[in-house]
Structure formats: C-alpha cells, structure tokens
VMD Tcl script that draws the C-alpha trace (Angstrom):
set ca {
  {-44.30 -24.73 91.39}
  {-41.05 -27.28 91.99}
  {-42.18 -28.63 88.91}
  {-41.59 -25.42 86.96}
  {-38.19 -24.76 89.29}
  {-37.04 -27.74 88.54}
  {-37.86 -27.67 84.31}
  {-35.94 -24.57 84.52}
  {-33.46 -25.61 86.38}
  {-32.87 -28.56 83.36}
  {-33.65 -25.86 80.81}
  {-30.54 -23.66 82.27}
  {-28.33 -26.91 82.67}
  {-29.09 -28.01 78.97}
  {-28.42 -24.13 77.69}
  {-25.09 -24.31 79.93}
  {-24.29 -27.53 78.17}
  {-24.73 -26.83 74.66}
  {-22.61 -23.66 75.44}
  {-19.63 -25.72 76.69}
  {-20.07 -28.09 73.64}
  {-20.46 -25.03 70.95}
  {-17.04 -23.60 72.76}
  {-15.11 -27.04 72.74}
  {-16.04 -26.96 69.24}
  {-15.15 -23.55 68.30}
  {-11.90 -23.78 70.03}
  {-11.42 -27.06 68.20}
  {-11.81 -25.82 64.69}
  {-9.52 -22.93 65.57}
  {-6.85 -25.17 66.53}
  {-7.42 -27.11 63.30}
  {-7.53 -24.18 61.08}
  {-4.16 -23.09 63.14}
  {-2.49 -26.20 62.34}
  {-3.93 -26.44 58.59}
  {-2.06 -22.32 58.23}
  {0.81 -23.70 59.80}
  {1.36 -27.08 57.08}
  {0.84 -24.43 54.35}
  {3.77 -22.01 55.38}
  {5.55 -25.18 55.54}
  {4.66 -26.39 51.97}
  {2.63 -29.07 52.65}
  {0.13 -27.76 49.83}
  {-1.70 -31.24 50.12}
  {-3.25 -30.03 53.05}
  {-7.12 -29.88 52.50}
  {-9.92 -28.08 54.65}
  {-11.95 -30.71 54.08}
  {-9.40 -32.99 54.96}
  {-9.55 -31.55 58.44}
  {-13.60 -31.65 58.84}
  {-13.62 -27.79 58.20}
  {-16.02 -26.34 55.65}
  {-14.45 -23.48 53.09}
  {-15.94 -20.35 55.11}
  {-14.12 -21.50 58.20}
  {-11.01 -21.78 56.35}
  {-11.31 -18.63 54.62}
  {-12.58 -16.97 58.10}
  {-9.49 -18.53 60.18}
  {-6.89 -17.29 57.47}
  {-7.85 -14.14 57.21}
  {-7.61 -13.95 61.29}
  {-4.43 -15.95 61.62}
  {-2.83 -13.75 58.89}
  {-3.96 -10.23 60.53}
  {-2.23 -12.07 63.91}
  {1.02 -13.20 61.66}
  {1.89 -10.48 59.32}
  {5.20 -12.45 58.61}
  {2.83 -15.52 57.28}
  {1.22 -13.10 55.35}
  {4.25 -11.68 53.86}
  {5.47 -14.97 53.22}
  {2.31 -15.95 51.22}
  {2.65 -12.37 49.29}
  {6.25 -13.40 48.63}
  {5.85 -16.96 47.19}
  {3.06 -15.53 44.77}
  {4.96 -12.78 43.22}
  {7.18 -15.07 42.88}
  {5.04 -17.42 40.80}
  {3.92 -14.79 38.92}
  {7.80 -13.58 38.15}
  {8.39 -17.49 36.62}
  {5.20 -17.62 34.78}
  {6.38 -14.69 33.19}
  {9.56 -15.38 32.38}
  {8.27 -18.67 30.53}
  {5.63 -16.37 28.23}
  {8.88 -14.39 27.44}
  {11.96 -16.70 26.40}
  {15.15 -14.25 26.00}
  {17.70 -14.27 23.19}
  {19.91 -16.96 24.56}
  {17.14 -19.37 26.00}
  {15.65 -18.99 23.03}
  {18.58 -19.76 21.05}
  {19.77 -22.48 23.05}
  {16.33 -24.61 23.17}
  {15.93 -24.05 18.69}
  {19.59 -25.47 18.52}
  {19.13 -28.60 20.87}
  {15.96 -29.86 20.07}
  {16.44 -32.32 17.55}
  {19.57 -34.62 16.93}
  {19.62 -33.73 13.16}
  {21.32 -30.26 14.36}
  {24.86 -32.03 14.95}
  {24.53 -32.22 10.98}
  {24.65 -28.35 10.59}
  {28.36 -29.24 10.94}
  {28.41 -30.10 7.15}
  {27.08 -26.61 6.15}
  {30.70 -24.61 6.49}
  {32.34 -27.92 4.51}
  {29.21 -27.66 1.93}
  {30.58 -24.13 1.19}
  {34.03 -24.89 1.04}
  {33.96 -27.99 -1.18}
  {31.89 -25.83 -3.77}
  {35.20 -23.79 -4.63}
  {37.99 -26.14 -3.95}
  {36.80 -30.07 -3.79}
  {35.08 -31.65 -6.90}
  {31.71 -32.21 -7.57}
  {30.92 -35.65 -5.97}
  {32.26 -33.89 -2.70}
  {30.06 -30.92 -3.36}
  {26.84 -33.08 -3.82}
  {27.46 -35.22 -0.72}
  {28.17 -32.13 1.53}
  {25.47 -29.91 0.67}
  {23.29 -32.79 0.50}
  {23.39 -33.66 4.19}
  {23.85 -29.90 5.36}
  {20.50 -29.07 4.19}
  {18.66 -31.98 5.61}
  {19.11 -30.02 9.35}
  {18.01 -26.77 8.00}
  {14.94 -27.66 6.58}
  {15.00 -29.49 10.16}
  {15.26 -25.88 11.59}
  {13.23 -23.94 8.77}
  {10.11 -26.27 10.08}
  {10.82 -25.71 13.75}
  {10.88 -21.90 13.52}
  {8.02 -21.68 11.28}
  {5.66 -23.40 13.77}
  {7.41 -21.43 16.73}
  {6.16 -17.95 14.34}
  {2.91 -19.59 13.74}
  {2.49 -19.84 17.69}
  {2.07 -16.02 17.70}
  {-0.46 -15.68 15.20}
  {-3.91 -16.88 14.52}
  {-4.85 -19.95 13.13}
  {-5.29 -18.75 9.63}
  {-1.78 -16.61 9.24}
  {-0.25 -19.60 11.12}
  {-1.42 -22.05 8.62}
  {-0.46 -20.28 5.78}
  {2.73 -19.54 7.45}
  {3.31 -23.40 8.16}
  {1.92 -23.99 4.36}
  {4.82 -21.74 2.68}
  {7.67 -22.35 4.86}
  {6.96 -26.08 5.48}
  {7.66 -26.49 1.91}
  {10.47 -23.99 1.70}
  {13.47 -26.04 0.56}
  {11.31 -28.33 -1.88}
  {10.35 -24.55 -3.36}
  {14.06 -22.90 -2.78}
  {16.00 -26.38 -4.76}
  {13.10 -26.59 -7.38}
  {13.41 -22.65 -8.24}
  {17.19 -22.81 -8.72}
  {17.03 -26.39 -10.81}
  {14.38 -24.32 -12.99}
  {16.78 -21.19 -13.40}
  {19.10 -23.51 -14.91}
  {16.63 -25.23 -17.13}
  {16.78 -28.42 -15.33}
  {13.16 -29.07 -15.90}
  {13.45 -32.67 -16.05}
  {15.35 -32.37 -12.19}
  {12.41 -30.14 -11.05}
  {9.54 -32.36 -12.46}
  {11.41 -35.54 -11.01}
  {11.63 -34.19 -7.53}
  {7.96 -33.16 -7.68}
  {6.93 -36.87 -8.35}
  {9.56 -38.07 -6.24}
  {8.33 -35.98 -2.97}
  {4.78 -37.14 -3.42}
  {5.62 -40.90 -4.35}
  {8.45 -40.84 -1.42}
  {5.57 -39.75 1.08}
  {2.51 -41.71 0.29}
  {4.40 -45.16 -0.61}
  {8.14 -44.64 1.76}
  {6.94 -42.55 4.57}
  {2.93 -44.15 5.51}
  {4.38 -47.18 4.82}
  {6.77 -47.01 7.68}
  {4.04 -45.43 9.72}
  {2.00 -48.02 9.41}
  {4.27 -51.05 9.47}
  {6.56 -49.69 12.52}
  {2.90 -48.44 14.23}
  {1.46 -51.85 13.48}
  {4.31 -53.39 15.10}
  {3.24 -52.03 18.69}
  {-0.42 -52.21 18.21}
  {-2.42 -54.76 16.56}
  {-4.17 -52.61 14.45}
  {-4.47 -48.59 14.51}
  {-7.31 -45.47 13.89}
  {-7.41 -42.49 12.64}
  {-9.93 -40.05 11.40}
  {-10.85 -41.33 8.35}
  {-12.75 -38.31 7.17}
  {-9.81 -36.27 7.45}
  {-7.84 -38.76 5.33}
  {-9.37 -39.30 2.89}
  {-10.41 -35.35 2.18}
  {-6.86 -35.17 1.79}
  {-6.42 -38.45 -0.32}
  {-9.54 -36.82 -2.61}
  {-7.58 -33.63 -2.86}
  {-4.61 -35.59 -3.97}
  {-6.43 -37.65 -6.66}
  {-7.86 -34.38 -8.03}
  {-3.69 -33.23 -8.59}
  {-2.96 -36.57 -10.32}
  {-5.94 -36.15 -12.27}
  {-4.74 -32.90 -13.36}
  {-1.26 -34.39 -14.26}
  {-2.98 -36.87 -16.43}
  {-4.77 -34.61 -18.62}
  {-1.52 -33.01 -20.08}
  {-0.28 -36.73 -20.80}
  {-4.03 -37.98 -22.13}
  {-4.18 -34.85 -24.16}
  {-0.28 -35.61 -25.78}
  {-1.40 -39.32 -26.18}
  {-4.78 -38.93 -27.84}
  {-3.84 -36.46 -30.51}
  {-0.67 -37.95 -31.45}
  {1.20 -35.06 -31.11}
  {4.80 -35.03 -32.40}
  {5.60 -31.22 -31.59}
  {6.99 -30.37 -34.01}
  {5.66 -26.68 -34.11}
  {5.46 -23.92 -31.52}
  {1.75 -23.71 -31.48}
  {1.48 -27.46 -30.70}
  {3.40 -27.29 -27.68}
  {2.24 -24.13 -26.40}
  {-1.23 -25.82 -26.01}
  {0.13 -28.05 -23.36}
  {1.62 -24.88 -21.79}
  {-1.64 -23.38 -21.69}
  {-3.43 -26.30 -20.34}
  {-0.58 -26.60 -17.38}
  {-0.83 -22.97 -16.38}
  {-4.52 -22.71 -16.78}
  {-4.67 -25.90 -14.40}
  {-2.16 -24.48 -12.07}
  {-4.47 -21.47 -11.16}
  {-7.18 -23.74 -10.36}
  {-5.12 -25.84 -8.43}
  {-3.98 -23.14 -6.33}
  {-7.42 -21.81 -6.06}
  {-8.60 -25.50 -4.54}
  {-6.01 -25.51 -2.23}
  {-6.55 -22.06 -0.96}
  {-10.43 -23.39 -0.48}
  {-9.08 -26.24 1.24}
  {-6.92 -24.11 3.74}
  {-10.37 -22.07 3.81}
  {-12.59 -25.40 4.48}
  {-9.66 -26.23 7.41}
  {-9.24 -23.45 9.11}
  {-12.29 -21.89 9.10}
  {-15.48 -23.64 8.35}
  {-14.76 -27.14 9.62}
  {-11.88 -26.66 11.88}
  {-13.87 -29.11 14.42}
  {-13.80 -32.13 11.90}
  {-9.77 -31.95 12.38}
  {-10.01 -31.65 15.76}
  {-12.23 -34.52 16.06}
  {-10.46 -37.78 17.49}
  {-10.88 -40.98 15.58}
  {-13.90 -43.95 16.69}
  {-12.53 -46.52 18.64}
  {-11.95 -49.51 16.48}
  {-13.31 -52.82 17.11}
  {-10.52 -55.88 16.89}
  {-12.43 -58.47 14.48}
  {-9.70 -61.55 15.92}
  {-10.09 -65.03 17.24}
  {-8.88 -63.94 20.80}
  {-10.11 -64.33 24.23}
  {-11.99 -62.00 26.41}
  {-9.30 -61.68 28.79}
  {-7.12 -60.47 26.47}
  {-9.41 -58.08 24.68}
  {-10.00 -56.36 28.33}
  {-6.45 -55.78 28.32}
  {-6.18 -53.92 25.19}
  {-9.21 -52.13 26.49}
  {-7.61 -51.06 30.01}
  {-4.29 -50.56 27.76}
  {-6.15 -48.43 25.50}
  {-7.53 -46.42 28.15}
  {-4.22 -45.67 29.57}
  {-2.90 -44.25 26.76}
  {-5.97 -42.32 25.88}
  {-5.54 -40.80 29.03}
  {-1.99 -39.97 28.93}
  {-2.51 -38.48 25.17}
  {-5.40 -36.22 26.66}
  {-2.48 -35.09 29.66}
  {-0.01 -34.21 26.71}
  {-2.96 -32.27 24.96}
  {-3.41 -30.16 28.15}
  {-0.12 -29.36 27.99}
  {-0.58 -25.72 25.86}
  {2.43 -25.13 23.43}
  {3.94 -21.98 24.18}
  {6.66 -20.35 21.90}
  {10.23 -20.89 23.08}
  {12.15 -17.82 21.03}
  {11.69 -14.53 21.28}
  {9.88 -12.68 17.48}
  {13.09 -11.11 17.09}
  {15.50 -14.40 17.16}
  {12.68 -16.10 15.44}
  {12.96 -13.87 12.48}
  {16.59 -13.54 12.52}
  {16.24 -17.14 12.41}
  {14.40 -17.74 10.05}
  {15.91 -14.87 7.61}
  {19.54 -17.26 8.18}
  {18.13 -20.34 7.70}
  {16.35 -19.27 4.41}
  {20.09 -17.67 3.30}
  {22.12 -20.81 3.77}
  {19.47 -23.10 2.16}
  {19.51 -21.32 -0.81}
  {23.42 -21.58 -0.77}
  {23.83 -24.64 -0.13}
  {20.89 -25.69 -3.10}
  {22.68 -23.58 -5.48}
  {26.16 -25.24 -4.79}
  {24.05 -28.69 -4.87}
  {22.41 -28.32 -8.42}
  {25.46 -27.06 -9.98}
  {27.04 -30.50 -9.05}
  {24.55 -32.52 -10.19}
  {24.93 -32.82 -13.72}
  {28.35 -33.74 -13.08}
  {27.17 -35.98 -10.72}
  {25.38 -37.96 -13.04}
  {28.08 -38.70 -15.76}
  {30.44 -39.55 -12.98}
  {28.13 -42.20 -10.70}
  {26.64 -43.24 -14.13}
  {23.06 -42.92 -13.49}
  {20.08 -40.92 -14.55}
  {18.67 -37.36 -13.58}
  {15.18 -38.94 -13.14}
  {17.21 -41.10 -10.46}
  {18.59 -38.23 -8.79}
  {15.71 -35.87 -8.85}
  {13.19 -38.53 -8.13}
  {14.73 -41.11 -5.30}
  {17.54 -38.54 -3.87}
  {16.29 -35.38 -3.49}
  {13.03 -35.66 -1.75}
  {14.91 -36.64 0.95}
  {16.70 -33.49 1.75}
  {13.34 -31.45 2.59}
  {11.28 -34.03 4.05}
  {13.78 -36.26 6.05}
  {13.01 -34.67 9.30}
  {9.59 -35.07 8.45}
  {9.68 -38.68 7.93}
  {11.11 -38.93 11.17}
  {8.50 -36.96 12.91}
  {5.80 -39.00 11.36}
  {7.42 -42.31 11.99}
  {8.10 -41.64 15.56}
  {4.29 -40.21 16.17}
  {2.80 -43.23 14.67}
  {4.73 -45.58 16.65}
  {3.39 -43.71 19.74}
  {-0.02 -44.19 18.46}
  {-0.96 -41.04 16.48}
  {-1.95 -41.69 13.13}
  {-4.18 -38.57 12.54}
  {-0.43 -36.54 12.75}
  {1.44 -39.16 11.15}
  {-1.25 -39.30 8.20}
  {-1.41 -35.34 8.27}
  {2.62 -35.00 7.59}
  {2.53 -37.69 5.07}
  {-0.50 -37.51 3.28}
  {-0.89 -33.90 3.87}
  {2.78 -33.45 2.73}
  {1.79 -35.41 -0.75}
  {-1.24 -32.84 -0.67}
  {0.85 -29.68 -0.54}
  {3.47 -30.51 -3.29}
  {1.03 -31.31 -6.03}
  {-1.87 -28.60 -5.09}
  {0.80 -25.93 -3.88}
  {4.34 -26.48 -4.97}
  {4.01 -27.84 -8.56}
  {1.88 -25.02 -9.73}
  {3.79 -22.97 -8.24}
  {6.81 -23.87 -10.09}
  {4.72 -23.48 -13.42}
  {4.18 -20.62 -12.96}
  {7.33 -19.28 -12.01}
  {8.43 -20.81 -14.86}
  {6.03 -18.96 -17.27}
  {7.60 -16.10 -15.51}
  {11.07 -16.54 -15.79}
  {10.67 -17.67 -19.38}
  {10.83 -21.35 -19.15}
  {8.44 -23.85 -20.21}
  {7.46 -26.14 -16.89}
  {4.43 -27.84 -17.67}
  {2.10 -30.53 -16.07}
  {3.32 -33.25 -18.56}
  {4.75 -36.47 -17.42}
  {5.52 -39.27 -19.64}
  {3.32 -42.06 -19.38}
  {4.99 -44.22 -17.14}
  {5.95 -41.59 -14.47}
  {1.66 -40.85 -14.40}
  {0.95 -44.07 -14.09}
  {3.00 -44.81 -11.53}
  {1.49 -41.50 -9.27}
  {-1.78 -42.89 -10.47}
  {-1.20 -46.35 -8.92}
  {-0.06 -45.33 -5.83}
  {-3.11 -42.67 -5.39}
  {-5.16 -44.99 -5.85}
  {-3.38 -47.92 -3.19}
  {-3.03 -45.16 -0.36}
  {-6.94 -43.81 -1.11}
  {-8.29 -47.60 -0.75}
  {-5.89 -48.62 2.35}
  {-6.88 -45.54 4.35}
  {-10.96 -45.77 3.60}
  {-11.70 -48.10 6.24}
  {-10.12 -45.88 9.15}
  {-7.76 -48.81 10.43}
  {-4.25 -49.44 9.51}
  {-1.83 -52.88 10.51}
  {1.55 -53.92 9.75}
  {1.08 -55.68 6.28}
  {-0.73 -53.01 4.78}
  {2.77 -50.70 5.87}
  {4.70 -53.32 4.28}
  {2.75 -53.21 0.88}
  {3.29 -49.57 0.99}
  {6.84 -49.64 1.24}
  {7.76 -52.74 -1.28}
  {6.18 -51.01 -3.88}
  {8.21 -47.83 -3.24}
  {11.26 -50.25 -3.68}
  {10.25 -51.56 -6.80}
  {9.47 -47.66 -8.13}
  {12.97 -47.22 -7.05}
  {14.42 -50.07 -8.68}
  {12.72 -48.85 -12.15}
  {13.61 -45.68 -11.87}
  {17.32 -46.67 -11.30}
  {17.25 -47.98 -14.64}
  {14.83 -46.17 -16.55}
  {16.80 -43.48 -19.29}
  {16.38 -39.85 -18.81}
  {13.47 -38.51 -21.05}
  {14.75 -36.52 -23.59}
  {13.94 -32.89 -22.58}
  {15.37 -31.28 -26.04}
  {14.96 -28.22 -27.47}
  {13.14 -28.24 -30.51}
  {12.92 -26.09 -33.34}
  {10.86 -23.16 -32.19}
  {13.54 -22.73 -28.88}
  {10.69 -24.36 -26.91}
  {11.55 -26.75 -23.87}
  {9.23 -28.87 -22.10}
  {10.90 -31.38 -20.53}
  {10.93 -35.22 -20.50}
  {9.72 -36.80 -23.46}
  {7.55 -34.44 -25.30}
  {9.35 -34.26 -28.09}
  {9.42 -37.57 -28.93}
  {7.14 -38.90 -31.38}
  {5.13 -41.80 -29.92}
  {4.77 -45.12 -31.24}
}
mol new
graphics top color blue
foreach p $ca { graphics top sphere $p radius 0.5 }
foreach p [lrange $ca 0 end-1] q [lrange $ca 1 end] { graphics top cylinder $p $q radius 0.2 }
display resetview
C-alpha cells in the first residue's frame, strides 16, 4: 500500500514537472515569437523563424495573436504592403515623361540627334558635302532610337507580332534610304548598300566580336546550331544572287534587246517571292516550332592547350561565376519603359525624320561623288551600311566582349540574314512596282566577293568556338574588300535601247 502511495506520489511529481517544463517552454517561444514581431516592424526582414528555433505554425499562430493585441503593428504591416503594391504598379505603368526621359538617355549615340536640325538646314542653304556629312551622322541615332522603340512595342505583344515587329522596323532605315535611292533610279547605290550591309556585318562586325571577345577569354561558345541555320539561310541568298550572274555569264548575253533583259527581271522577282517565302518559314521555324533550340545555351567548350591544372580550375571557377551572374541578369524580366501611346508617337517621329534626313542625304550624293572623286559603289557599299547598323555594331561588340556570342552572332549574322532574305527582295519588288528595273544581278566580282565571305563565316562558326585570330581574319579581309572597292569604277548602269535599266554592268558585253 506505501508502495502504491508512494508510485503515485512520483507519478504526480513527474506530471507536475513536465507541466512546469511545457509552461517554461510555452512562455519561451512566446517571448521569441514577441521579439521575432518586434525585428520585423523594425525592418529587420532577415529575421527567420527558424532562426529562432520556432517552427512556421508557431510563427503564423503568434502573429496572428500579437497582431489582434497590436492593431497599430497590424496597420503598419497593411501600410507597407499597399505600399509595395502602389510601386510595383507604378513600374508596370511608366508615364509620359518617365517614359520619355529613360528612351532619350539610354544610349550615348542620342547626343548625336543634335545633327538632325543642322541636317535640315544645310539641305537648303550649305552645299552638298555639308549636306552628306550632316544627315549622315543624324541618322545613325535614329536608327539608334527606331531599334529601341521597336523592341519596347514588341514587349507588349506576343512573340510572333513582336518578331515580325523587330523584323520590319529593325531594318527600317536600310529599307527607308534604299526606297528613296530607288525612286531616283540610283540602282547601282541601292544594290551597293545591299552588299555592303551584309559584307560590313559578317566580315567588319563578327570580326570585332570575335577578336575584341577573344581578347578577354581564351576562346568562346555559342550555339552552333543556331549559327549556322542562319549561316545556311544566308548561303541559300548568295546562291540566289549567283544565278542572275551565272545565267548573264553562261549565255553570253549582250542585252541588247528588251526581251533579253527582261529574263533576268523575271528570274530576280520570281526569286524574290521565294525568298520572302523562306524567310517567313524561318520566322515560322523560330518562333513557333523550335523556339527551344534558340533558347538553348551553348555546350561548355573544352580548352585543347598545353596548360596546367591549376590554371584550368580557374577558368572553371571563373566560368562558373559568370554563368551564374548571366543566369541573375536572365531573371531579371524586361519590362517596357514607355507608355503605347509615347511609344507610337515615337516611333511615328522617328520614322518622319529618317525619311527626311535620307532624302536630303541621297540628293547629295551624286554630287558627292564628283567632288571627293570616288565611286558610287564606294559610297553605297563601305559608307552607308554604317548609318543603319552602327548602333548595332556596337551592341554586338559590347555583348561579345561580355561573353555572349549567341546575341552577338544573332545581330551580326542574323542582321546579314535579314538584308538578303528580307530587304533585297523587298526592294525588287518595289521596284517592279514603281517601274524600275532592280534585279538580283551583280557583276562578277561583287558575287564573288559575297560568295567568299559566306563561305569563311559558314566554316569559322561550324565548330561552335571562336578566338582572337579567327576575329582578326574576319576583319583584314573586310579591309582589303574596302581597299578594292575604293578603286574599283562604277559599273555602268546605262540605259539601253528599249528604256530598260538594270544596273551595274549588264549592259556591257563580256569578254
């Protein structure tokens, strides 16, 4: 019987016990959740529940409490996240002069709009070399701005209206110059510029990519499916541009009736159709069915160089980093920074004073020419690629030096890509429209030249991996196409009997 007393007596001691120990405990995690509600209201968001040994239903079970006891914390809490919510949406909707102000300072090239009021002014009262120069630089910020706003319009629309979008107006000034120069039957300007934009972009601009890249890094990747689609693409326009020049050359034509030259007509606006229909399926194959292949980051590339371990690991841990700091930046969604309306006020503007400023910049050039004493091939080959695409080469020189040769290859090979399957048809066949003759023939040397380099960019980029020399090689040969082009004649572009005008030397009788 004192046995049992006493078991009980242990039994009610041990129950009193635990009690005590479940109380300390209780009161415990109540002060901890107190102190945890207090470091929030005073910003300390690194505060942690588990930091403090309390599990998440505690937390959630001592906030609730300690805010019905506090309404002020409460209010407080209520406060900061409307507040969050008010600056959130304030960044989805940029106003007029936010809007305004981030378009006009985000790139350097803007101080140049300067130029644009002088441009105008010099057309009516200055001469023609001061007409050229000034026009000349005042568009190279507006296509600067054209490309900006396009990709802020795209932002607002699906991937498919946004490509298209970024297809038309990313090519806008090459399209805007090119359609004047043809109004004024400057065909040989027109075709010039053509080669010129694709030869300046495949040799000039992923040359500099990949020297300049291959200057920080040993040796650089990309996707080398997605470059060379584009490089096939590319060597299916040249091809086209050959068959004009094969046909002229194989038949020994010496046009010297209407029906003989219209057959190269037909032949360049039959293949312009089906050059615009491949590019379309391209857009189609890009966009749609194997949007994931462009979205797919290049392989790693293995260093083949007599180096030591220790300084392979580096490049690994190196590597790593910026892997990791490129994946932070991807994160990062882009959100549009003008409102639709000051976009397409913007844009509407931009388009207006480009075209001004072209117009006033073709009518010099002829006058140009006789006074600096060189050719139009010069001109419309070397000089004015650079006025649409000089931001461009800038954007893709500065993204391969940080390491991102699948954009730098997709603005300069992709650029090459859209003038010959997009923006050389299309000037064919504005030119059928408007009555004059723009075909798809180039003189022999000018195709061989866009074959050779073709062929040098498709067998540098098949390997995945680019380095310093290879840039190098690229861009000496664009010198040397320069220099020959500096002193190569203009083609005769004549008219012949039948009124018909092709342009360059098709009405010369070969040899």
């Amino acid at each position: 019987m004192q046995k049992m007393e006493s078991r009980s007596d242990i039994s009610s001691s041990f129950t009193s016990t635990t009690q005590q120990q479940s109380n300390i405990i209780g009161d415990l995690a109540t002060s901890k959740t107190e102190m945890y509600e207090e470091k929030i209201q005073q910003g300390d968001s690194a505060m942690d529940p588990s930091t403090l040994g309390l599990p998440n239903h505690h937390h959630h079970d001592s906030s609730d409490q300690h805010e019905h006891d506090n309404p002020d914390a409460s209010s407080t809490k209520s406060t900061a996240t409307q507040q969050n919510q008010q600056d959130g949406a304030e960044r989805k909707k940029p106003t007029f002069k936010s809007g305004f102000y981030a378009i006009m300072t985000g790139s350097w090239l803007n101080v140049l709009l300067i130029f644009i009021p002088f441009g105008i002014v010099s057309h009516f009262f200055w001469g023609p070399t001061a007409t050229f120069v000034l026009n000349f630089i005042a568009i190279i910020p507006l296509a600067k701005l054209l490309g900006d706003v396009t990709e802020d319009i795209a932002l607002r629309t699906g991937e498919v209206v946004g490509g298209l979008l970024n297809a038309t107006f990313g090519n806008a000034v090459e399209l805007i110059v090119s359609i004047i120069a043809l109004s004024q039957n400057l065909v040989v300007i027109v075709q010039s510029s053509m080669l010129g934009s694709i030869l300046s972009n495949l040799l000039l601009v992923l040359g500099m990519c990949f020297w300049l890249g291959g200057y920080r890094y040993k040796e650089q990747v990309f996707n080398v499916t997605v470059a060379q689609t584009s490089a096939g693409l590319l060597f299916l326009a040249t091809s086209s541009l050959l068959m004009p020049a094969a046909f002229y050359g194989s038949t020994l034509y010496t046009v010297s009736s209407a029906a003989e030259v219209h057959d190269i007509l037909a032949i360049s606006r039959a293949t312009s159709i089906l050059l615009l229909v491949i590019y379309a399926s391209y857009l189609f194959f890009q966009l749609r069915t194997h949007k994931q292949l462009f979205l797919a980051p290049p392989p790693e590339a293995f260093h083949f160089s007599r180096r030591t371990t220790r300084s392979r690991i580096n490049d690994a841990e190196r590597s790593s980093t910026l892997t990791e700091n490129e994946e932070e930046e991807e994160e990062e969604e882009e959100e549009p920074v003008m409102s639709g309306l000051l976009a397409g006020i913007m844009l509407f503007m931009i388009t207006v004073f480009v075209a001004i400023c072209a117009e006033f910049l073709v009518s010099a050039i002829e006058a140009v020419v006789e006074q600096w004493n060189i050719s139009e091939t010069f001109v419309g080959l070397i000089l004015l690629p650079i006025i649409g695409s000089a931001a461009e080469h800038v954007t893709a020189v500065s993204v391969a030096y940080k390491n991102k040769m699948d954009l730098a290859l997709g603005v300069a090979v992709g650029s090459s890509m859209q003038i010959a399957l997009l923006v050389t048809p299309i000037m064919v066949i504005i030119g059928w429209g408007i009555g004059v003759n723009m075909s798809l023939y180039f003189n022999m040397y000018e195709t061989a030249i866009m074959f050779i380099a073709v062929v040098m960019v498709n067998y540098l980029i098949m390997d995945g991996r680019s380095n310093w020399l290879e840039g190098l090689m690229l861009c000496i040969v664009y010198l040397i196409v320069a220099i020959s082009f500096f002193y190569y004649p203009d083609a005769a572009a004549n008219d012949l009997d039948t009124g018909v005008t092709l342009g360059n030397n098709l009405s010369i009788t070969p040899h």
